[in-house]
Every structure is written in structure tokens, then in C-alpha cells.
N, C-alpha and C positions, 0 to 999 in steps of 0.2 A: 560444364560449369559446376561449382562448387555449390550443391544446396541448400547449406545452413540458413534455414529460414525462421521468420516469425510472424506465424498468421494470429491475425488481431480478430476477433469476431463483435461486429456492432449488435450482433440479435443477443449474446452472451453479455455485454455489459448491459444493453438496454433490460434485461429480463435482471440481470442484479440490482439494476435502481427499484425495478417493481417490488424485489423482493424486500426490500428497505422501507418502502411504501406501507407491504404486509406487516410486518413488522413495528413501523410506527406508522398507524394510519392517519393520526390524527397533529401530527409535526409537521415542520416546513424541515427539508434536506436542503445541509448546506454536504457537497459534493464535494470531497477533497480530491484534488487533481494536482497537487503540491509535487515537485521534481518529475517534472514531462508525465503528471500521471500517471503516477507509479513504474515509470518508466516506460509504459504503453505508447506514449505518444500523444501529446497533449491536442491534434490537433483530430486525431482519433477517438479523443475522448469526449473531446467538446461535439462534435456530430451525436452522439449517442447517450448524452446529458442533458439534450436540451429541456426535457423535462424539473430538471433541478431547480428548486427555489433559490440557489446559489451556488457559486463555487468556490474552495478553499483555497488556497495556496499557503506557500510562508512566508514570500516575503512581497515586494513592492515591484521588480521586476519580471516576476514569474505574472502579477498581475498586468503588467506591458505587455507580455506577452499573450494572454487570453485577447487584448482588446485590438493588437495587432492583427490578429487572425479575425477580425471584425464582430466576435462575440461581443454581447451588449448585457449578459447577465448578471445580476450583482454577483462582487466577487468580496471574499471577507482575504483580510491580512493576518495568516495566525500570531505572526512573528511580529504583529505589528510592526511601526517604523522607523527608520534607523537616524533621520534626521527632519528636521522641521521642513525641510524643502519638499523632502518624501511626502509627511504628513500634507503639505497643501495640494501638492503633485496628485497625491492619492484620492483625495477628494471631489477631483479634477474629473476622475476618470469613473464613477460610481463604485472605487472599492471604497468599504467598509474597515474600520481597523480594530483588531486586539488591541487595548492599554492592556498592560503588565506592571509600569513601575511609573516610578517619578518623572524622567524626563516627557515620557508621552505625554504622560497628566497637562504637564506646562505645557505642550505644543497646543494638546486639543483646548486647553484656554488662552492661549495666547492667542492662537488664529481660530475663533469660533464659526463652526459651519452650523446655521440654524437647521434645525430638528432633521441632524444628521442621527444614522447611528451608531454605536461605539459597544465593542464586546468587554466590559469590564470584567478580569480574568483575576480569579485570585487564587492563590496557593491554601489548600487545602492539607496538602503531607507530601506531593508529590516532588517539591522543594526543586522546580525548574525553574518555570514563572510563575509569574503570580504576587496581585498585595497579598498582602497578610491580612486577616480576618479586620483589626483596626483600620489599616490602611486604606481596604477597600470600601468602609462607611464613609470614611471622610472624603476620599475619591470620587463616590457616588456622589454624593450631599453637593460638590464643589459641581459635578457634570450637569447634574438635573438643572443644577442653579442657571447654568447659563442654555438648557435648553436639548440637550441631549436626552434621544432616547437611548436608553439601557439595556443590554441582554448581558447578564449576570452566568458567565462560565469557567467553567474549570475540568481541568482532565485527571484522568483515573492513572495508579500507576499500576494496577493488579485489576485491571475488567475482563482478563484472558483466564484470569484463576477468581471465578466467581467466591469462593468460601474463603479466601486473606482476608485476615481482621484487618487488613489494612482501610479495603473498601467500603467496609461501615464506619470506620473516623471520618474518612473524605466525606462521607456522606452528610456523617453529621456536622463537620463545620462546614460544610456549604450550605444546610439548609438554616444552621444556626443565622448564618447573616442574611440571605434570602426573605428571612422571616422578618429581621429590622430595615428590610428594604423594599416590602411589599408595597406596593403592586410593583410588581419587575419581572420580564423575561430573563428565561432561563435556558443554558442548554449544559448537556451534561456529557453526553452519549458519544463516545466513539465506536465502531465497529463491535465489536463484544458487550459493552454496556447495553447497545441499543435493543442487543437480541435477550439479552440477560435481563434486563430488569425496564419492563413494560412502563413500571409507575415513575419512572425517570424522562421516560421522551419529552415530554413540558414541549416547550416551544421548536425547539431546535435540534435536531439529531444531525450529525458528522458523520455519516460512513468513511471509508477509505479501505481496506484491503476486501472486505467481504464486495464492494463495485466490482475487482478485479477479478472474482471469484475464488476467494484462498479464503478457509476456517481462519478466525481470530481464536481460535479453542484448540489445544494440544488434543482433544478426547473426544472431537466432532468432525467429521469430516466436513469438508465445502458440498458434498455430497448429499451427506444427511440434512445439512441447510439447504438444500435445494440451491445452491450457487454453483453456475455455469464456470468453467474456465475461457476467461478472453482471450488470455493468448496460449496459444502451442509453439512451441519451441521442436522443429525438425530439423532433420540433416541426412546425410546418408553411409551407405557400408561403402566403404573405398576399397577395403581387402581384404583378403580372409589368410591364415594358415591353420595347417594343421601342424600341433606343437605334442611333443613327445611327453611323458613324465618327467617330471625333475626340470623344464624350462621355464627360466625366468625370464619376465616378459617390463617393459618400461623400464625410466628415471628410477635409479637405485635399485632396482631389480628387488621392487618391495612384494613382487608377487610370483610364487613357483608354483607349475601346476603340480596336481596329484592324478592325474588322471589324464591321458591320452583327450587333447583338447584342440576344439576348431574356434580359432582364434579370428574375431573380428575386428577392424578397424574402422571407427566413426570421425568422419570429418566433421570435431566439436572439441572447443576448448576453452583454456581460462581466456582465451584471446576473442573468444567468441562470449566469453561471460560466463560458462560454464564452470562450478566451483572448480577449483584444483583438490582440494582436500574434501575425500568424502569418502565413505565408509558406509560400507553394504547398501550401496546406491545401484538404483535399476533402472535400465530404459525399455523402449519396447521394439520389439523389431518382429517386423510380421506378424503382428496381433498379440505377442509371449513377451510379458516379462526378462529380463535374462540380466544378469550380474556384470556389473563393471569392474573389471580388475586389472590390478597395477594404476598406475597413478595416472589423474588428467595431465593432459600435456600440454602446450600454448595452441595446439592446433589440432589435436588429435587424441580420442582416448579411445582403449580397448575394453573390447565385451566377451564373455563364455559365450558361445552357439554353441556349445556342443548338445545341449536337451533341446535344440529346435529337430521337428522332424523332418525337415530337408534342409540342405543349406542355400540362406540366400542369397542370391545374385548380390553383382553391385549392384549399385545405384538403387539397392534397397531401401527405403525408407524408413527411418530409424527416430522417434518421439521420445523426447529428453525430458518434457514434463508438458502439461495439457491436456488434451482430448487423452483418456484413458489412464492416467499419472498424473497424479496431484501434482501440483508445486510443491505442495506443503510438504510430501512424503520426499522429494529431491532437496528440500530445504532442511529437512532433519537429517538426511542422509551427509549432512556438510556441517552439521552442527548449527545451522545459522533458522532466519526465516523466510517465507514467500521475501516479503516487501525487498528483501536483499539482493533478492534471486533476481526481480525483475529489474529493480534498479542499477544495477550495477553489469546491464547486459550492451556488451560493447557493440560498435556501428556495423559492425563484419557481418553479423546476418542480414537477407535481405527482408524487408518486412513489405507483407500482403495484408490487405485488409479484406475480410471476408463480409459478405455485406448478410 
């Protein structure tokens, strides 16, 4: 049988909430598990979350989702909701919702939920969501009025590149309004903030990719932060040759060797969610690194063996990224990120959960 596999590890997420913990010790974690949990598997995540003061999602469905699977943890709506039926529906069920703009505003005073709470979210420079600096006094003023508690958020667009002047503008127009809406919760922090700038956690910190064990930082590894990888992505050697000088190997024959070359075959592909397009991207096979060359294929892509000192059998076991291979480093190797890598990994492998 075919072993493209995806082992999930619960002692590897549980030890990345602790690490969030360390990090902000003195926060409530709201737990983002938005799109199956980074693709993990949302029901994988909620076992090894339970710790979390909350859980995130984006929108009103995903939160059906948590409550289906018999979770009772508050759940916050980042995307807040899409129509006033949402808004009462969501109430219903103990999520929590982001306001962003005008029509929320009128639902949460139209249908008043007494000393519910409400994420009032405003744009800062990040220019996604968000009131505007005005928008969101007059906002607050109208919510408080009728009974609403307040946690005052906003998201960062540059908290992965600590030194962008961008991050000290945000900074400063959120604590500008902060300050005309004191006493009010606060949360700031996504993954890279939270590690970056201690004097920020306030009330509420966001993880999300550092849970799944991937650096938010191009120049840190998940290593150096002490973050575990959840999931390992495996498969195996289906077939080897040995290929002459001057042979060209895959689609478009984008790769000719230079060198008398023992050619392997991994059953892994863009059909399995492995990128198509990547460049000087490594996997591991029998404990060594070793180059992927010529292009992925929907089912299949090739590796150099030739610097392994024996060659391996089939049914070799062959790690695409995980235990010993970042994500992060197979996610530069495609040009993209982790969050991509996992998200976008189709049903074809089979997934273990390691306890």
C-alpha cells in the first residue's frame, strides 16, 4: 500500500501552547484553529487545546463546527458575521464576535445580548479591517451604552519583521485610541508579536502558526524557539535508477545530470499537496538530507541518492518536512509559507495521530 502519510503529534502541539504560556505568562490565549487548524485537523486540535482560554476561527461555520464535535470552549469569530441571523445564531452557541465595520455595529444594537463580549477591531495601517481611529470611539461609546464588554484589537501587518516602521505607526494609533477608551481590554499579539514585544500581551494573545510548530521569523528557526513540529509529512522510495551523464530526468526535462547518478522515486506530490514548484528543496531519506530534482509531479517526485552510502531499499522511508526538516525550510524552498504548506495538503495521505 501506498505510504504517504501525516503523523500529527498531541505532546508537540500541547508543548507549543506551553510555549505561548512562557512567553506570555500573564495573557489569556485565544487559540487560532481557523481552516481545520491550520490544516491539522480540527478535531486533533481541539484534544490538545484544551487548555486554551479560547479558540479562534474566521468565521460562523467553522465555529458550528468546534461545537458539533461537543467542544464547549469559548470560541471568538475573527471575521466576525456575515448577516444578523449569524450574529443571533452566534450568540446562541457562546462564540464571541470581531465588529469591524458598520453593519455589525447595527446588528449588535439591534439584537442586544446583555454583558455579552464583543472584539472591537480597528484599522490601524493594516487597511483590511478595522474602524478607523474615529469610527471606533463612536463605536465603543454606542456598545458600552447598551452594556457590552470591550476587548479593543487590532492586527499587525509586519510583526514577522520586527524593525518596519510600519509597526511603530500601528502601534501608535492603537494605543492613541486605547488611551480615550480607558479602562478597556486589549489584545494585540499574533504569533511573532507575541514573542517580539513582551509589553504588548495586555489581555489577550492570538497564537497560530508558532501552535503548529513553524518560526513566524525568516532568521529564527522553530528550533531556536523551542517549537516542536506537529505534523511530519512521510512517504516512501518506490524506485531507484541508475542514470548516466547527460540524462534528463521529469516534465520538461527541466533537470540533466552531470554526474553518473542513482536516481530515486518518492511516492509524493502536488496531488498529495506537496508544492509543484520548488527550488533547491531537500527531503530526507535514511537520516541525509538529499536534493530534489526535476520537477514535482501530481504523484511522484525525484531525489539525487547518489551521496547516500548505501543505496536504499524500497519502501524506504522518505520525510518531506517535520521531525528533522522544517516546514519552514520546504516552504522557502517553493517560495511560499509553512501556513500554506499545511493548509493546502490534500486528503490522499493517510493521517495518524501520535499521542
Amino acid at each position: 500500500m501506498r505510504e504517504a502519510r501525516v503523523s500529527l503529534s498531541t505532546k508537540a502541539l500541547s508543548h507549543n501552547l506551553q510555549r505561548v504560556r512562557e512567553f506570555a505568562p500573564h495573557s489569556h490565549v485565544l487559540a487560532m484553529v481557523k481552516a481545520d487548524a491550520y490544516g491539522h485537523g480540527l478535531a486533533f486540535a481541539l484534544n490538545a487545546l484544551q487548555d486554551a482560554d479560547a479558540l479562534g476561527v474566521a468565521f460562523f461555520k467553522e465555529a458550528q463546527d468546534i461545537r458539533a464535535l461537543g467542544n464547549t470552549q469559548p470560541i471568538v469569530l475573527i471575521e466576525g458575521v456575515f448577516t444578523l441571523d449569524e450574529w443571533i445564531d452566534a450568540t446562541t452557541i457562546n462564540a464571541q464576535c470581531v465588529i469591524h465595520q458598520d453593519c455589525q455595529l447595527q446588528w449588535a444594537l439591534e439584537q442586544i445580548v446583555p454583558n455579552a463580549t464583543i472584539w472591537l477591531k480597528i484599522n490601524t495601517g493594516m487597511n483590511r479591517l478595522g474602524f478607523s481611529p474615529d469610527e471606533a470611539i463612536a463605536a465603543a461609546q454606542q456598545l458600552r451604552a447598551t452594556g457590552y464588554d470591550l476587548i479593543l484589537t487590532m492586527h499587525f501587518a509586519n510583526a514577522d519583521e520586527p524593525n518596519h516602521p510600519m509597526n511603530q505607526t500601528q502601534m501608535d494609533s492603537f494605543f492613541s485610541i486605547k488611551k480615550q477608551l480607558e479602562p478597556i481590554k486589549a489584545s494585540l499579539c499574533n504569533s511573532a508579536a507575541l514573542i517580539q514585544w513582551p509589553q504588548l500581551h495586555f489581555d489577550w494573545v492570538r497564537p497560530g502558526i508558532m501552535m503548529y510548530g513553524s518560526s513566524p521569523f525568516s532568521d529564527r528557526s522553530a528550533t531556536q524557539l523551542d517549537l516542536k513540529p506537529v505534523m511530519t509529512l512521510t512517504t516512501q522510495l518506490i524506485a531507484t535508477h541508475k542514470l548516466p551523464i547527460g540524462a534528463v530526468i521529469g516534465y520538461g526535462s527541466s533537470f540533466t545530470t552531470t554526474r553518473v547518478t542513482q536516481l530515486g522515486v518518492v511516492a509524493m506530490g502536488y496531488g498529495d499537496g506537496y508544492p509543484r514548484v520548488v527550488s533547491s528543496a531537500q527531503v530526507i531519506v535514511d537520516g541525509v538530507k538529499v536534493p530534489i530534482v526535476g520537477r514535482v509531479s501530481m504523484d511522484m517526485l525525484t531525489v539525487d541518492l547518489t551521496d547516500l552510502p548505501t543505496l536504499p531499499t524500497l519502501s524506504t522511508k522518505v520525510i518531506l518536512w517535520g521531525n528533522g526538516l522544517d516546514a519552514d525550510d520546504a516552504a522557502k524552498a517553493a517560495g511560499t509559507i509553512s501556513y500554506e504548506l499545511f493548509t493546502r495538503l490534500s486528503t490522499r495521505p493517510i493521517r495518524d495521530i501520535v499521542e
